[in-house]
BATIKOL-886251 format. One record per residue (C-alpha): residue number from 1; x, y, z. Coordinates in nm, 4 decimals, always signed. Example, Ala and Ser with C-alpha at 12.3 -4.5 7.8 and 13.67 -1.06 7.14 Angstrom:
<rs>
+-----+----------+----------+----------+
| num |        X |        Y |        Z |
+-----+----------+----------+----------+
|   1 |  +1.2300 |  -0.4500 |  +0.7800 |
|   2 |  +1.3670 |  -0.1060 |  +0.7140 |
+-----+----------+----------+----------+
</rs>
This chain:
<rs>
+-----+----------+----------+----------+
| num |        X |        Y |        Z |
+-----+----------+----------+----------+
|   1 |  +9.4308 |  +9.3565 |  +6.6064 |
|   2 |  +9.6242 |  +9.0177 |  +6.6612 |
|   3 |  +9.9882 |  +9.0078 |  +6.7440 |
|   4 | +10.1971 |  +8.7019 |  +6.6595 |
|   5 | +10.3445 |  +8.5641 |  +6.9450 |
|   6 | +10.7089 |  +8.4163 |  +6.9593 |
|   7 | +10.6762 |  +8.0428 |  +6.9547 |
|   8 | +10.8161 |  +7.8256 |  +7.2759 |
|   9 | +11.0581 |  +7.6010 |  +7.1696 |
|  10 | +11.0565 |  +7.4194 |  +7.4025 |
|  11 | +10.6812 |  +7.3099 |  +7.3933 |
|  12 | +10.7320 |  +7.2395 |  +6.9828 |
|  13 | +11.0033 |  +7.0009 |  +7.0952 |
|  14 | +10.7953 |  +6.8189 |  +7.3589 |
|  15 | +10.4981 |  +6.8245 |  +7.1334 |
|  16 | +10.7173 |  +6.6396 |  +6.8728 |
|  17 | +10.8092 |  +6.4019 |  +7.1209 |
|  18 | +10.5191 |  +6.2731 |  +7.2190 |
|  19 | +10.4128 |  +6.2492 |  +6.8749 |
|  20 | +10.7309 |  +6.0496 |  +6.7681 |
|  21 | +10.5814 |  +5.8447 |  +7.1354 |
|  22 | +10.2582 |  +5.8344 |  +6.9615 |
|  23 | +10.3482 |  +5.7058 |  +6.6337 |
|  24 | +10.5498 |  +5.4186 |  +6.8097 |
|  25 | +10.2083 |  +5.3281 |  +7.0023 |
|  26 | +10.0431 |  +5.3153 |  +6.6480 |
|  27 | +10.2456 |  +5.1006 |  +6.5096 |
|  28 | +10.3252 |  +4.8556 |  +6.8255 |
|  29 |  +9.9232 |  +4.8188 |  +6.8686 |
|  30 |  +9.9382 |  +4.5473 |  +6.5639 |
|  31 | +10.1300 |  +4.3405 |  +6.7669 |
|  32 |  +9.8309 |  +4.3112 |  +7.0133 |
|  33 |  +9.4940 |  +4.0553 |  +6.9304 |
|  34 |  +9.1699 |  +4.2984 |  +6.8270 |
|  35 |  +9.0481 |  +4.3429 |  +7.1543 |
|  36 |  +9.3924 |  +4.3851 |  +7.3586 |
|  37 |  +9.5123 |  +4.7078 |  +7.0928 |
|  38 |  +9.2090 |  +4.9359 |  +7.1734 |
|  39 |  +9.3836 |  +5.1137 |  +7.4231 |
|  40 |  +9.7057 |  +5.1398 |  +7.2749 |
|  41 |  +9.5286 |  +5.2868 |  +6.9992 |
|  42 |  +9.2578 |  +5.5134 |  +7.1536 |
|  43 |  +9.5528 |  +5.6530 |  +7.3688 |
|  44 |  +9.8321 |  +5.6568 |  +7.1011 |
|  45 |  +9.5797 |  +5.8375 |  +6.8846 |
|  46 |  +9.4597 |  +6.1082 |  +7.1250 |
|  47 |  +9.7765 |  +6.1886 |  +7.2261 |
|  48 |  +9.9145 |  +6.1737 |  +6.8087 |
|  49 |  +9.6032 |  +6.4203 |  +6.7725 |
|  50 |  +9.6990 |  +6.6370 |  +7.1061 |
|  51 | +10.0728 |  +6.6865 |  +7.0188 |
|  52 | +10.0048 |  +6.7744 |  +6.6323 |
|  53 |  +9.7204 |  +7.0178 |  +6.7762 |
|  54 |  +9.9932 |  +7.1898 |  +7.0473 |
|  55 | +10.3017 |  +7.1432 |  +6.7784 |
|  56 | +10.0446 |  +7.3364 |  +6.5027 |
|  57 |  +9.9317 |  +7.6397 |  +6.7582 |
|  58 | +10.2889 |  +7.6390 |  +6.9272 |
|  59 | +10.4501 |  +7.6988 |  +6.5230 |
|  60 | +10.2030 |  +7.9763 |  +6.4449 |
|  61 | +10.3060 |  +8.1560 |  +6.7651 |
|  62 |  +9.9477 |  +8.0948 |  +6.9266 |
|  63 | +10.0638 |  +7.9694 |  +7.2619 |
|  64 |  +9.8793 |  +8.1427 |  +7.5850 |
|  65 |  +9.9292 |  +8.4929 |  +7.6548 |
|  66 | +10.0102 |  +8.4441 |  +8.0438 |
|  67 | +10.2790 |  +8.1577 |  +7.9473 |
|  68 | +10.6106 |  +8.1191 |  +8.1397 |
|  69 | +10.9343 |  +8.1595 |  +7.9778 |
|  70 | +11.0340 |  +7.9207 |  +7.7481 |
|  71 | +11.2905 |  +7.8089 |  +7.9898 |
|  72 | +10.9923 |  +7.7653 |  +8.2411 |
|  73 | +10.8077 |  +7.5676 |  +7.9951 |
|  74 | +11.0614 |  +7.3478 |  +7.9660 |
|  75 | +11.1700 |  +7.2472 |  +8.2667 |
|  76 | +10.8439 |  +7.1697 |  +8.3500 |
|  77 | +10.7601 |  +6.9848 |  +8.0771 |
|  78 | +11.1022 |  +6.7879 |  +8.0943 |
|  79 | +10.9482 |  +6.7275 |  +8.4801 |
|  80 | +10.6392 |  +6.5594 |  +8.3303 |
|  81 | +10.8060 |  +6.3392 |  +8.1284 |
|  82 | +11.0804 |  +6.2416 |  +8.4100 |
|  83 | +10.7577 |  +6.1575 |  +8.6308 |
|  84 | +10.6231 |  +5.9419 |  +8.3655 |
|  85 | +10.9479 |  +5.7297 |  +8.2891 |
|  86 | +10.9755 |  +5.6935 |  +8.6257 |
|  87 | +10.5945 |  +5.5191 |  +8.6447 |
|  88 | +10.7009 |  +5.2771 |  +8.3972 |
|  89 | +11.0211 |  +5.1969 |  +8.6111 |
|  90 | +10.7729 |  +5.1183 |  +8.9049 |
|  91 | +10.5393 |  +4.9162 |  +8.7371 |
|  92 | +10.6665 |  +4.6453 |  +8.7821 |
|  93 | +10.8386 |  +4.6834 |  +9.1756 |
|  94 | +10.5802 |  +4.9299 |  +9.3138 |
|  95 | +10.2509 |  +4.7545 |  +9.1086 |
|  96 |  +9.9801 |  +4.9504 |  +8.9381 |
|  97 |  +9.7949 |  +5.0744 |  +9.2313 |
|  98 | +10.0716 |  +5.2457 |  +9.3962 |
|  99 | +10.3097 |  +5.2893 |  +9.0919 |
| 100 | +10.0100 |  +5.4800 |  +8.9707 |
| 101 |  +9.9186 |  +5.6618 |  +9.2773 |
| 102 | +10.2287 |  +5.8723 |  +9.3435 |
| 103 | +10.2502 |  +5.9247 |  +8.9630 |
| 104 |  +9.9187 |  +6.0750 |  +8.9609 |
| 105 |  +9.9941 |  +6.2740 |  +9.2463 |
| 106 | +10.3326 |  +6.4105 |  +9.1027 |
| 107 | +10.2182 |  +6.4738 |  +8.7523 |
| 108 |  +9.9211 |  +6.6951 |  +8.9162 |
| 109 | +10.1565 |  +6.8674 |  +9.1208 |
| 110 | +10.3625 |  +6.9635 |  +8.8573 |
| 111 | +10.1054 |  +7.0193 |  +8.6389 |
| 112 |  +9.9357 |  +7.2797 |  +8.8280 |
| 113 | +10.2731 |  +7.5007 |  +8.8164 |
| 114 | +10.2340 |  +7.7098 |  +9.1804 |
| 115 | +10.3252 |  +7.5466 |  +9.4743 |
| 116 | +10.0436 |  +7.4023 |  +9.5983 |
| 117 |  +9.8668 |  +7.4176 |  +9.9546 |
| 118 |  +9.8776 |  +7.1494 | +10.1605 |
| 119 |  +9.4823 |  +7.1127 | +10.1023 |
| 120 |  +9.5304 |  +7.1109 |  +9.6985 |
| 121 |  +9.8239 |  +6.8368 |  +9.7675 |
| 122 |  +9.5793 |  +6.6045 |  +9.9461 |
| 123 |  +9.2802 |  +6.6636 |  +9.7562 |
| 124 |  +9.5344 |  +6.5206 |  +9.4523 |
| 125 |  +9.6387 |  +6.2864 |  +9.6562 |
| 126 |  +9.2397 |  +6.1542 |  +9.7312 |
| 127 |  +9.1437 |  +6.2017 |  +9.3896 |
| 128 |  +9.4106 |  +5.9965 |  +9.2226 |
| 129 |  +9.3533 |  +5.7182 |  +9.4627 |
| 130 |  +9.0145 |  +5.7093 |  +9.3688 |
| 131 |  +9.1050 |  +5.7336 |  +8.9863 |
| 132 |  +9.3621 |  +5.4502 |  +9.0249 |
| 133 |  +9.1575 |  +5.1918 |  +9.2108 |
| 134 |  +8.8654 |  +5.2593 |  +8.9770 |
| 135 |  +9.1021 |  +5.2514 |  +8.6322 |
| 136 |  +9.1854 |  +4.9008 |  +8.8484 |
| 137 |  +8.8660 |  +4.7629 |  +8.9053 |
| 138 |  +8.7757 |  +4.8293 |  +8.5280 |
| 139 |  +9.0822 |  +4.6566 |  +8.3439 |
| 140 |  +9.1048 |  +4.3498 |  +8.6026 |
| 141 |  +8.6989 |  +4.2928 |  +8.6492 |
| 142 |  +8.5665 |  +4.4111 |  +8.3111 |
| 143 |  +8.8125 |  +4.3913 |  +8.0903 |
| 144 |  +9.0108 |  +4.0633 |  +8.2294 |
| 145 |  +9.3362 |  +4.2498 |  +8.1859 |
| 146 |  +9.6280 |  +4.1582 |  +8.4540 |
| 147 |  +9.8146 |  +4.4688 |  +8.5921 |
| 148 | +10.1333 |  +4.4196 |  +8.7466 |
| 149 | +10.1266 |  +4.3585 |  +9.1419 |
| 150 | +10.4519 |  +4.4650 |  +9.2542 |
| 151 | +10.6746 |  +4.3105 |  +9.5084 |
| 152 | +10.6515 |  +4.6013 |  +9.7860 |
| 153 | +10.2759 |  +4.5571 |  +9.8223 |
| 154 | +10.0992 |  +4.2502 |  +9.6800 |
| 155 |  +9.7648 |  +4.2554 |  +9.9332 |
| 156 |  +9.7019 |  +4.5725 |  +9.6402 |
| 157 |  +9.6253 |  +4.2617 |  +9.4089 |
| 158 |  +9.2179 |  +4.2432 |  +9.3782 |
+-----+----------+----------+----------+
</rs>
């Protein structure tokens, strides 16, 4: 016997978001040659497909049965998003490696909802170094694609 949960608003709106997000991806991609819109699209796709998926099971009231509060839900989803504005703000002044870096670390941190132990913290913090230098190494050395440098730290620059 299945009950019907009550659906989180807040989660439906998110998921909408970053389908709206999505959709904008889409459509920008065009503007790039062949080669330079297959990320745009592989990522604006997966996360169209993600969102719809989460917007679809969060509408039929088929969310998780341990979920937080909707208030909870929000907040921390509202957290996400703040993180990853504020990685595009960097971009440009921090550079990719770093800008990167401390996003990685905050989005895992808030992702993984309990405060964390100091252990968890720097195994994030290892992890997303190791991520972001190899995600650096593939666009500049095999793809040819130039990642913004910064100004605080240009000796990042390979």
């Amino acid at each position: 016997m299945s009950s019907r949960r009550k659906s989180d608003a807040g989660a439906a709106l998110m998921a909408a978001l970053i389908a709206a997000v999505a959709a904008v991806m889409l459509w920008k991609a065009n503007e790039f040659s062949q080669f330079g819109s297959i990320f745009p699209r592989v990522t604006g796709g997966a996360m169209l497909l993600g969102s719809l998926f989460v917007l679809g099971r969060t509408l039929l009231g088929k969310g998780p049965d341990d979920a937080k509060g909707s208030s909870s839900g929000l907040l921390s989803s509202l957290a996400l998003m703040v993180v990853m504005l504020v990685w595009i703000l960097m971009l440009e002044v921090a550079g990719f490696t770093l800008a990167s870096w401390v996003g990685f670390v905050a989005l895992a941190l808030i992702a993984g909802g309990e405060r964390p132990s100091l252990r968890k913290a720097a195994l994030y913090a290892v992890v997303g170094l190791v991520l972001v230098m190899a995600l650096q190494l593939l666009f500049q050395q095999v793809l040819g694609v130039r990642l913004p440098a910064g100004v605080l730290l240009p000796a990042l620059k390979f």
